[in-house]
N, C-alpha and C positions, 0 to 999 in steps of 0.2 A: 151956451158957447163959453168955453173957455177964456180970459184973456192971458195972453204972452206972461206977465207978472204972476200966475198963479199955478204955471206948468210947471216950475220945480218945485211947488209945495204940490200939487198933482200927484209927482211922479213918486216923491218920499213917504208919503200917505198909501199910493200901490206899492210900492216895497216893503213898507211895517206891515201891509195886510199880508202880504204873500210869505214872507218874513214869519210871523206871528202864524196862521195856518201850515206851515210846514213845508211848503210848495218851492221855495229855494232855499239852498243852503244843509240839502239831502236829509233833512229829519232826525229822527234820534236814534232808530235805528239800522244798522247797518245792513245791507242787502248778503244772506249767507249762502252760499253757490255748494252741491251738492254734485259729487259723481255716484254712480254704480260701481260695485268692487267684485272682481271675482273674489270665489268664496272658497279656499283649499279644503280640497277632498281626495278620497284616494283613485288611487285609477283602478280603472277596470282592466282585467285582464285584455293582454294584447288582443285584437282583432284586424291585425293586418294592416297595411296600408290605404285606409281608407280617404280619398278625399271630399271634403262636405264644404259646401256655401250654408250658410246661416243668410236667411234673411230672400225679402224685404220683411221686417216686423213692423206690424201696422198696429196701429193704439186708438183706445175708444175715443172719441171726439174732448168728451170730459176732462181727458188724460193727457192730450196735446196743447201742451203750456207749459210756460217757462216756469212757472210756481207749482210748487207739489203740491198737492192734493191730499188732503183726507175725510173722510167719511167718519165723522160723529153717529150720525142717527141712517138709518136704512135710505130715508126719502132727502139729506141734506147731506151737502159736500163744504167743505172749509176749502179755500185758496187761501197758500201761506204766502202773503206779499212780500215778505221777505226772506223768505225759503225759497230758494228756488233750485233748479236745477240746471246745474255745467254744462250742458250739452242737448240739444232735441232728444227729448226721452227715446225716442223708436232707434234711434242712434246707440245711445248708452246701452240701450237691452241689447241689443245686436250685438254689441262690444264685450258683454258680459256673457251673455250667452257661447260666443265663441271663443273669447277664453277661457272658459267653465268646459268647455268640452276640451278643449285642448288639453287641458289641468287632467281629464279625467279618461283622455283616449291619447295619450304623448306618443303614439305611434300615426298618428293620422293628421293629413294635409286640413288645415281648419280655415276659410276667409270667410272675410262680412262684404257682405252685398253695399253695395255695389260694386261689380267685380270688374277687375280690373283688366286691360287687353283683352287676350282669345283663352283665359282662364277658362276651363274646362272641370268640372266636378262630376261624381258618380252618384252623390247623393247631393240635393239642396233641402232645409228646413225651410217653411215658409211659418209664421209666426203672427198672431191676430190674437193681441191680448186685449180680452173684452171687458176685466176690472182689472184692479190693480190698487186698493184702498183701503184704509179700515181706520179706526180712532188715531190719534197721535197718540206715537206712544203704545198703543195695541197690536193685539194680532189681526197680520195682514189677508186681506184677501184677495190672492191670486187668482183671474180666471183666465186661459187661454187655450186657444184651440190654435194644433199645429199640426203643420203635415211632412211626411219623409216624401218625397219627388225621388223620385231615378228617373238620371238624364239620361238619354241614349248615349251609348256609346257609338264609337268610332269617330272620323275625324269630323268636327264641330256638328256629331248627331245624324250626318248625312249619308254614312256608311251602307248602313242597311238601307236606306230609303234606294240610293245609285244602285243595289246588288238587285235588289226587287224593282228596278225600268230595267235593267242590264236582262234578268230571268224573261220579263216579259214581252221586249223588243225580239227576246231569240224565238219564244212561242209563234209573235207573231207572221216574225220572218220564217219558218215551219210551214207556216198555215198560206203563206205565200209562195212557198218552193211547192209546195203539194200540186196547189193550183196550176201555175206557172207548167208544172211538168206535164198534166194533162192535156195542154194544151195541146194544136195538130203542130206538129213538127214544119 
């Protein structure tokens, strides 16, 4: 038990600890914040008006942290505690990714997922990068697996679905006018 007389020698004895370990007074060094950049390249020759969603891009579990990551040795990862990154990694990729194609298709409509209103695209990228690491300082290694999607068109995808009950309500009504007429007068 404590007594009363010995709480503020207590308290300044926990602060010179906490003080001395590093724990207040933010350390020595500073916490350094980290974006993605698109990367200028040329464009590709025009291909028309196309418009594309980028995303959702999803990230290996490893890779979801506010501290970047790298890979020394095959079987160990480094967490930079004061490297970190500006933004939810699967964010910044999406952001980079879309404006890297923008950079490199400037005729074509480009957004990042999550889309916004009744926005409608003809192609979506969906994006699942499964590394993304390598020494500090080294060459990186990139893995990821992506897909092109084509959305339906017509109005929000449901065009053809309404034209094909529209075809098949008139069949059925056919096959009921048929019957219907044979019937005895």
């Amino acid at each position: 038990m404590i007594i009363p007389a010995c709480r503020p020698l207590f308290a300044l004895v926990l602060v010179t600890a906490l003080l001395g370990a590093g724990c207040l007074g933010g350390g020595n060094a500073p916490t350094r914040l980290y974006v993605l950049a698109p990367v200028e390249t040329p464009a590709l020759p025009a291909a028309g008006a196309l418009s594309v969603g980028v995303g959702p891009v999803h990230v290996a579990g490893y890779l979801d942290r506010p501290q970047i990551v790298t890979r020394p040795d095959a079987d160990r990862i480094d967490v930079g505690d004061f490297d970190q990154w500006g933004e939810p990694l699967r964010d910044g990729i999406s952001r980079v990714l879309a404006e890297d194609l923008a950079l490199q298709m400037p005729s074509a409509r480009i957004a990042v997922f999550p889309w916004r209103g009744l926005e409608s695209f003809r192609y979506r990228v969906v994006v699942n990068v499964t590394r993304m690491d390598g020494p500090a300082g080294g060459d990186l290694v990139l893995e990821a697996r992506w897909h092109v999607l084509a959305e339906p068109t017509g109005a929000a995808g449901y065009g053809a679905t309404v034209s094909a009950i529209s075809r098949a309500l008139a069949a059925l009504s056919r096959e009921m006018a048929q019957v219907l007429a044979a019937l005895p007068q």
